[in-house]
C-alpha angles and dihedrals in degrees: 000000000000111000115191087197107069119095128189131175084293115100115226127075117227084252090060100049090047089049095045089048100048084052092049094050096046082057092051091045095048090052096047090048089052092046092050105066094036085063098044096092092032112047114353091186090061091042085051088046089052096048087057089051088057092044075059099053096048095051085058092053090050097042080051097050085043094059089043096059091050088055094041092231099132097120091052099056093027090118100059095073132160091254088062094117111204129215114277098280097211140032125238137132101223119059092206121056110253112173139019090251083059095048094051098045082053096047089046093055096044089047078058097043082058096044092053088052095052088052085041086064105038075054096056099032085061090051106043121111096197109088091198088055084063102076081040086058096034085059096050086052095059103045085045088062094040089058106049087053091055090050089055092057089049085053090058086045103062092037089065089044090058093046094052089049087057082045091058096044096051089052104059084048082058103052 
């Protein structure tokens, strides 16, 4: 049984580490929701790949609300909600992807912003005085890591895309 009462010689309450990680996740799905329709008239198969990022966020959300209210701990966590809207988590001037220089810088960045998560969570997972919280963490770890794997090979991805593009292009000069 998870207890969000025990403290050992570790920093962070179970109602800290559930409130630091729904934020977190509200910032990951955010992300994931913008990136997917940016995606959507330049690469359908990365906007589908984001869309599933953000599946995966939310059922983190919901694996973390779940706990809380295990732990009735729902007024202490109340105000992170779902409607809590984060800063723009990344820069661009375009809201679509255009090019293959655009979708790279974006993939780059969201690559970063997983990464991130995954030290975010290392981070929270040595400081958390709930032992039950530890599997929770362990998890988002692991999907973290996952992730940003899978975001590399989008990143491959796109960049053959854009060379076959060139390829293309090189090609109808040609000939």
């Amino acid at each position: 049984m998870i207890s969000g009462k025990k403290l050992s010689n570790k920093g962070y309450f179970a109602e800290e580490v559930l409130a630091k990680s729904q934020l977190k996740e509200i910032e990951r799905m955010s992300l994931y929701q913008n990136i997917t329709l940016a995606f959507l008239p330049f690469n359908i198969g990365i906007s589908r790949l984001m869309k599933e990022l953000e599946k995966e966020s939310d059922a983190r959300i919901n694996r973390l609300e779940e706990i809380t209210i295990s732990l009735q701990l729902s007024e202490a966590i109340a105000p992170f909600t779902r409607k809590t809207i984060p800063e723009k988590p990344y820069d661009r001037r375009h809201f679509f992807v255009i090019n293959t220089t655009m979708a790279m810088d974006i993939l780059e960045q969201v690559w970063q912003h997983e990464y991130r998560a995954q030290c975010f969570y290392e981070w929270l997972k040595a400081g958390n005085a709930t032992a039950g919280l530890d599997k929770l963490l362990a998890d988002f770890i692991r999907q973290a890591k996952n992730q940003a794997h899978i975001l590399q090979d989008a990143k491959a991805e796109v960049s053959l895309q854009g060379q076959w593009r060139r390829d293309q292009g090189m090609l109808k000069r040609i000939s």
